[in-house]
C-alpha positions as CSV (number, residue, x, y, z in Angstrom):
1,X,0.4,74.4,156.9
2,X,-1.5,76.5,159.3
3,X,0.7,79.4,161.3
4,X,0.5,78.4,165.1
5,X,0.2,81.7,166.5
6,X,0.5,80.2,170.3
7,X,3.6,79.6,170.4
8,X,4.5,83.1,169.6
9,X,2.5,84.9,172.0
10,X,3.5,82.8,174.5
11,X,7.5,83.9,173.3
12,X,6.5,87.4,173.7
13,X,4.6,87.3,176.6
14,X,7.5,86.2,178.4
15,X,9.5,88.3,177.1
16,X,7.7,91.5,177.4
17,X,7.8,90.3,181.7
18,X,11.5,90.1,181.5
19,X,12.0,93.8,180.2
20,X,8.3,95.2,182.3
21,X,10.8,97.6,184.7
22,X,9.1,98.2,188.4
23,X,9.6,101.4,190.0
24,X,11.4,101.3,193.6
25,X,13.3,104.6,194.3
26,X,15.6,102.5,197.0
27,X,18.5,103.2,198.1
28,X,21.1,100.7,197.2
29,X,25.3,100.0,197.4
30,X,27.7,99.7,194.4
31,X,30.3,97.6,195.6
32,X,33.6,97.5,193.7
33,X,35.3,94.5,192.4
34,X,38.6,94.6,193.2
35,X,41.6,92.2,193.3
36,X,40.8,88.4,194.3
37,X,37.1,89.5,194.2
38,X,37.8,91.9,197.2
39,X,34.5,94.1,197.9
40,X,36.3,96.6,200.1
41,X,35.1,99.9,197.9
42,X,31.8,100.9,197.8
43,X,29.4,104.0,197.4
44,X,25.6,104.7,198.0
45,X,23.2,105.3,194.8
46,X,19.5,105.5,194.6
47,X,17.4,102.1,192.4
48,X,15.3,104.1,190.5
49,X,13.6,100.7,188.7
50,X,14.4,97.1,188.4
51,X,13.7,94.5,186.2
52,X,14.5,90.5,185.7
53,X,17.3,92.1,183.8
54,X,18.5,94.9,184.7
55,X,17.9,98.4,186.6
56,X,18.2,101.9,186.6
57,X,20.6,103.7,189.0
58,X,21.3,107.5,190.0
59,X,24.8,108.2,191.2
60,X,26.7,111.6,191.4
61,X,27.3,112.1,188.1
62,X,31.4,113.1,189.5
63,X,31.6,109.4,190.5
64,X,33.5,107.1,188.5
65,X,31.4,104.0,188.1
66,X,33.2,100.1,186.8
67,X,32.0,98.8,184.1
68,X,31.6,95.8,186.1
69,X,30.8,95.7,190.3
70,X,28.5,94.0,192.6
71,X,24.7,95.8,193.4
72,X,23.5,95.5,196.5
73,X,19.5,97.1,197.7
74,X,18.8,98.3,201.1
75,X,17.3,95.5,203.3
76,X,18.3,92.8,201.3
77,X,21.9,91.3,201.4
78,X,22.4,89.6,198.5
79,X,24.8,90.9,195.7
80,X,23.8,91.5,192.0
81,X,26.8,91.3,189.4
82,X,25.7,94.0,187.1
83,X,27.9,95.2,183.6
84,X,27.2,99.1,182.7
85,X,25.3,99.5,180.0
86,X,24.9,103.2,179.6
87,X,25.6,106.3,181.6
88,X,24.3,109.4,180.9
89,X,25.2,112.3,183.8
90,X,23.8,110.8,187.0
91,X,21.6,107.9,185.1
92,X,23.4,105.1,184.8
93,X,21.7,101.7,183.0
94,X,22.8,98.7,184.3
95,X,22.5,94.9,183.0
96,X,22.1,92.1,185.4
97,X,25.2,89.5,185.0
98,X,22.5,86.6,184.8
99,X,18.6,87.3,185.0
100,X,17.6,87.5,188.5
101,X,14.8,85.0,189.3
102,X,11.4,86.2,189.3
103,X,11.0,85.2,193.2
104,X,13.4,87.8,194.2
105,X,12.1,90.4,192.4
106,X,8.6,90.2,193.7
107,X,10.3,90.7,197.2
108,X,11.8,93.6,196.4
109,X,9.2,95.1,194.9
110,X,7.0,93.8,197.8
111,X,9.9,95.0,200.4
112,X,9.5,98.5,198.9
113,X,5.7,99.1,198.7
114,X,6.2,97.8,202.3
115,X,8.4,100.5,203.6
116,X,6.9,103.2,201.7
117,X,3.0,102.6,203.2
């Protein structure tokens, strides 16, 4: 039985887009979720890259960040649910609640080299 290599690379391939991170440096909003779903509480903190799955943040590292809130980047108004995966001082590793769809992330990326030429 022959080993059918295709359907392997085409598994990895895939995968290796979902975690390819894109640098932005944007600034974005970490918005609390509070009782009924209330988004009232909210602080500033700079994207340093995205992914389908997940970013990297920079916040004060004296700011107390939920493990769970809602993300949300400049120029763009829709809300990410992200979980906390890691903090370490002002670098904190967030996971995206579901993947974000590939769409989306090519306009933020495309958003961002935008603004910065």
């Amino acid at each position: 039985m022959p080993l059918n290599m295709d359907q392997d690379t085409k598994t990895n391939g895939s995968r290796e887009h979902a975690f390819e991170k894109f640098s932005i440096d944007r600034p974005g909003k970490i918005i609390f979720v509070g009782h009924h779903l209330s988004t009232k509480t909210s602080f500033r903190c700079l994207i340093r890259s995205i992914s389908l799955h997940g970013a990297e943040l920079e916040v004060s590292p004296h700011l107390p960040v939920p493990n769970n809130f809602f993300l949300e980047i400049l120029g763009i108004h829709d809300d990410i649910g992200c979980t906390v995966i890691r903090r370490e001082e002002e670098k904190v590793t967030v996971g995206f609640n579901m993947l974000i769809d590939a769409e989306f992330l090519h306009h933020v990326i495309r958003l961002n080299f935008e603004t910065s030429h």
